[in-house]
C-alpha positions in Angstrom: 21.5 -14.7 8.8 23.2 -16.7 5.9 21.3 -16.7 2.8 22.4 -16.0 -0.9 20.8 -13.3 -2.5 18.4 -15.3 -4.4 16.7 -16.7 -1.5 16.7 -13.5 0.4 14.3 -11.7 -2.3 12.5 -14.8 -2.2 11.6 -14.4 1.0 11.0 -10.8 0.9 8.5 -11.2 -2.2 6.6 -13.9 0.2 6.5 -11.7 3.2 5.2 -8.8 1.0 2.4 -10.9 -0.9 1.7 -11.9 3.2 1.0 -7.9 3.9 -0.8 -7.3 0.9 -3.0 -10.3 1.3 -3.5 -9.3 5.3 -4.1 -5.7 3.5 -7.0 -7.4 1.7 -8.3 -8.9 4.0 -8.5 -5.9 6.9 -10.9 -3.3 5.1 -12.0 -2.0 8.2 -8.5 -0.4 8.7 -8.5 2.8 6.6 -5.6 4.7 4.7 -5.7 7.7 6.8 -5.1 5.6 9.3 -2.6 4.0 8.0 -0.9 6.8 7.0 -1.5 8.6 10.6 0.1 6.0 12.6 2.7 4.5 10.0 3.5 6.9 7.8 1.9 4.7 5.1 -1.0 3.4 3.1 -1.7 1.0 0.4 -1.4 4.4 -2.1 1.8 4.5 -1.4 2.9 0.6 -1.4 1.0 0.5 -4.7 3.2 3.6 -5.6 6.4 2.1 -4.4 5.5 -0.5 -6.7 4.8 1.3 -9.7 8.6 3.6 -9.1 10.3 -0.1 -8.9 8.6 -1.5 -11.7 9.4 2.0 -13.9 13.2 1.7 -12.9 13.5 -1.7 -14.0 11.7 -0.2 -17.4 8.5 -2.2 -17.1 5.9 -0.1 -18.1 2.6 -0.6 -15.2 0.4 1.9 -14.8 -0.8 3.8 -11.2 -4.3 2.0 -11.9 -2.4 -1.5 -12.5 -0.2 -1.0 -9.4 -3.1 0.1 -7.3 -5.0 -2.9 -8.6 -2.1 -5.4 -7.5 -1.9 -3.5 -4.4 -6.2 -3.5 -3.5 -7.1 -7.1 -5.0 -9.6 -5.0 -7.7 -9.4 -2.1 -8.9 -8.9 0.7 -7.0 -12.3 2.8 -7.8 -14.2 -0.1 -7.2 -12.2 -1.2 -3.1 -12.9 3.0 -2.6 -16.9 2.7 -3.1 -16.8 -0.4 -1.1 -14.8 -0.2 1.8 -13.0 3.8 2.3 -15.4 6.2 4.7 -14.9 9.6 4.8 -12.0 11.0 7.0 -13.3 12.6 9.9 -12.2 15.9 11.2 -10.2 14.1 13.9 -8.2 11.8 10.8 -8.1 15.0 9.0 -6.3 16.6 11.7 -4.0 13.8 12.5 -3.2 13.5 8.9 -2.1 17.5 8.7 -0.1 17.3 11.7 1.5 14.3 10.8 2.5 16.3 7.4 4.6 18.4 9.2 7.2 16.4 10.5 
C-alpha cells in the first residue's frame, strides 16, 4: 500500500466512525461480551479516546468521550440497552482477567 500519511489517517478516522456507527447500531451485543471474546468494549474505545485526545492536550472529559463513543450519553445507552451480566459473563469476564 502507497499512501501518504495524510490519506492514511484519513482512512483510518473513516473506518473508525464505520465501527462506532456499527457499535451504535448493534445494542443487542453487550460489553461483557465484547470484552470476553475481544478483549474490548466501547468503555475502553471511548477511553482510548479520551488518553489520545489528553496527549495531544485537548481537554475531553470520560463522560464526553463515552458520549462520542455511545451516540448519547453514556447513563442514558446503560438504562436502555446494557442487561445484567450473568454468572456465566461474569465468569468469562474473571477468567479472561487472568491472562
Amino acid at each position: 500500500m502507497n499512501i501518504d500519511d495524510k490519506t492514511k489517517t484519513e482512512l483510518e478516522a473513516a473506518a473508525f466512525r464505520r465501527l462506532l456507527e456499527h457499535l451504535r447500531g448493534r445494542t443487542d451485543v453487550q460489553n461483557i461480551d465484547m470484552m470476553n471474546l475481544a478483549g474490548f468494549c466501547r468503555n475502553c474505545l471511548s477511553n482510548w479516546f479520551e488518553d489520545a485526545a489528553k496527549a495531544k492536550g485537548v481537554a475531553v472529559t470520560r463522560e464526553e468521550a463515552r458520549s462520542m463513543v455511545y451516540g448519547m450519553p453514556y447513563d442514558e445507552w446503560k438504562a436502555k440497552h446494557q442487561a445484567a451480566a450473568s454468572d456465566d459473563q461474569k465468569a468469562a469476564f474473571a477468567q479472561s482477567q487472568k491472562h
